[in-house]
N, C-alpha and C positions, 0 to 999 in steps of 0.2 A: 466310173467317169472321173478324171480326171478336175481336182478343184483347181482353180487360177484363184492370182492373188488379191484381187477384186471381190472374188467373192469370199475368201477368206475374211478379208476387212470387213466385209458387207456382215458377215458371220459376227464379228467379236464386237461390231459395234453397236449388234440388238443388245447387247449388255446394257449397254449407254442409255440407249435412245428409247427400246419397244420396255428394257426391264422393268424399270419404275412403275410402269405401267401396266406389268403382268396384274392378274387377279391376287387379291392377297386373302391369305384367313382369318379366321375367326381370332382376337388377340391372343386369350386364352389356349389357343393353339398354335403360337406364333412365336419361335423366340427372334432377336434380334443379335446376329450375331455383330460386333463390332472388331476393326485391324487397326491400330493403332500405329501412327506414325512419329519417323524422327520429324520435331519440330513443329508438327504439327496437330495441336492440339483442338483444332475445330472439327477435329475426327471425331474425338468425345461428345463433344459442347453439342455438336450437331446431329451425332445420333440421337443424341438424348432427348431430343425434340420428338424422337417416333416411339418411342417407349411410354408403353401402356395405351397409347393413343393406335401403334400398330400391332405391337406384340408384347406378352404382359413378362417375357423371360428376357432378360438385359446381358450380354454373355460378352465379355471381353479378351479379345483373342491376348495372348503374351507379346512379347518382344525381347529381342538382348537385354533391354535395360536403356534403351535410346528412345524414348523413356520407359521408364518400368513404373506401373499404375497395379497399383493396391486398391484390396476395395475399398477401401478409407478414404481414397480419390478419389473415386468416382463416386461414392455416397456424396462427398462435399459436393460432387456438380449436380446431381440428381437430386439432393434436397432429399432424399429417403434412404434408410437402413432395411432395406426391402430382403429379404431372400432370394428372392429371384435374379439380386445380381450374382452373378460369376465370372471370378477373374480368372485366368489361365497360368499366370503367373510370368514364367520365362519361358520364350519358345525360340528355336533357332534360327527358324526360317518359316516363312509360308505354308508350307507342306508339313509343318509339326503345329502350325496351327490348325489348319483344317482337319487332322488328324484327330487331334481335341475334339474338334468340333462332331470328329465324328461319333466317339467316344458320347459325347453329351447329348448326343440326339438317343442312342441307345439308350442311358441311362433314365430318359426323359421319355419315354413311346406317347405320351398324350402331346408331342408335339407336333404337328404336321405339316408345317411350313416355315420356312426360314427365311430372313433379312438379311441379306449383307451388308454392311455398309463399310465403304471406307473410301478414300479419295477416287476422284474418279479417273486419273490414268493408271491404277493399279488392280481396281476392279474386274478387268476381262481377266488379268493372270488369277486373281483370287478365284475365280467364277471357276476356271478350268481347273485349276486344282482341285478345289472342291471335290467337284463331279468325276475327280479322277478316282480320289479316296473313296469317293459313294459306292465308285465302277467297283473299284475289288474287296469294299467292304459290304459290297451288297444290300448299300441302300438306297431305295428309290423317294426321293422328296422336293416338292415344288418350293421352287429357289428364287426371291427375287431380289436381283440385285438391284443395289440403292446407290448411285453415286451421291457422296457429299460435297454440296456446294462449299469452297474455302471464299470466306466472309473478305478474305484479301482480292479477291478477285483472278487467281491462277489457280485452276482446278487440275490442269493438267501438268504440273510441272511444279518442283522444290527447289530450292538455293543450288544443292547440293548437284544437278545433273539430271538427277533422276524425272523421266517425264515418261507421256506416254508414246513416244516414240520409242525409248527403249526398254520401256517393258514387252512392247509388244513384239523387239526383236530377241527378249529372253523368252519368249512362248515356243517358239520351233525349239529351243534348244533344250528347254523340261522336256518337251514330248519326244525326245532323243532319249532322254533319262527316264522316260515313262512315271514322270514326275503331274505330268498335267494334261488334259484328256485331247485328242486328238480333234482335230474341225471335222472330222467327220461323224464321230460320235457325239460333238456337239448340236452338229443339225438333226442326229437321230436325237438327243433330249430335246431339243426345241418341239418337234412332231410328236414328242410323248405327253413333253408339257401340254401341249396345243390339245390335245386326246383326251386329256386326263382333267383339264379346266374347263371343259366343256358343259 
C-alpha cells in the first residue's frame, strides 16, 4: 500500500512527539548517545542533564571540528572524569557518526538501550540513519530518541538556514543513497518496538 505524505510526516514526527516518551532502561544499561552542533552548544549542556539520571554511558558523537569537543570539554561541563565518557573525535558526516555508534554498542554488549539526543529539527534524520546502519549491521536495539530543548527558545532552526524543514527534505534523498532507513521499515521498527516493550 501506497504511503502519502501525510503519513510519512505523521511517521517521522513520533520521533518528536511519542519518543521522549518511549519506555526507557535500566541506567546501567543505557548509554546516552549525544550529535553535537555548529554553534550550538546547549546540545552538550543539555544532555548532560540525562547522564547517569537516564543512562550511566555518556558517548559523544564527532564533528568536522565545527566544534570539535575533547573529552577534556566535556569533563569541564560534566564536573566528572568518569570513564564512561566517550568522544568520537572527528566524523564527517551523520552516517560516520552512527557508524561509530554502531561500533560502540558492539564493543559494549551489557548495553541495551540507547538515547539520542541532539536538536530537535535534526533528530528524525539522526533516528533514520541510525536504524539504517542497525538494518545491515544487524543489530536490533530499543532507541529513544530525545529532542533537546535550545535554552534560546528556536529548537527547530540555527542562524545558519539549517531547520527542520530541510532536514526533512534531505531524508528522501539518503534513502536514494541507502544512507538512512526507509518510512516503511521505520513503521516495521515502530511495531517491533511496540512488541518488544511490552
Amino acid at each position: 500500500m501506497e504511503i502519502n505524505q501525510l503519513e510519512i510526516l505523521q511517521a517521522y514526527l513520533q520521533i518528536l512527539i511519542d519518543g521522549p516518551n518511549w519506555k526507557k532502561g535500566k541506567p546501567a544499561e543505557t548509554a546516552i548517545l549525544v550529535l553535537p552542533g555548529k554553534h550550538q552548544e546547549y546540545r552538550i549542556t543539555e544532555s548532560v542533564k540525562l547522564w547517569k539520571k537516564e543512562g550511566d554511558y555518556f558517548w559523544v558523537a564527532g564533528t568536522r571540528g565545527d566544534p570539535a569537543y575533547t573529552r577534556e570539554d566535556i569533563i569541564k561541563v560534566t564536573g566528572d572524569d568518569s570513564s564512561d565518557i566517550v568522544c568520537q573525535g572527528f566524523a564527517e558526516h551523520t552516517l560516520a557518526q552512527m557508524q561509530w555508534c554502531a561500533l560502540m554498542l558492539k564493543e559494549n554488549p551489557q548495553i541495551k538501550y540507547l538515547i539520542v539526543a541532539t536538536a530537535a529539527y535534526h533528530l528524525p534524520r539522526c533516528i533514520l540513519t541510525l536504524l539504517q546502519v542497525f538494518k545491515k549491521e544487524g543489530v536490533k536495539m530499543l532507541i529513544t530518541p530525545m529532542p533537546l530543548e535550545n535554552p534560546s527558545g528556536n529548537s527547530f532552526s540555527v542562524e545558519d538556514g539549517e531547520d527542520f524543514t530541510s532536514e526533512l527534505k534531505k531524508i528522501p534523498q539518503y534513502q536514494e543513497k541507502g544512507d538512512v532507513l526507509s518510512v516503511e521499515d521505520w513503521i516495521e521498527y515502530l511495531a517491533w518496538r511496540r512488541l518488544t516493550n511490552q
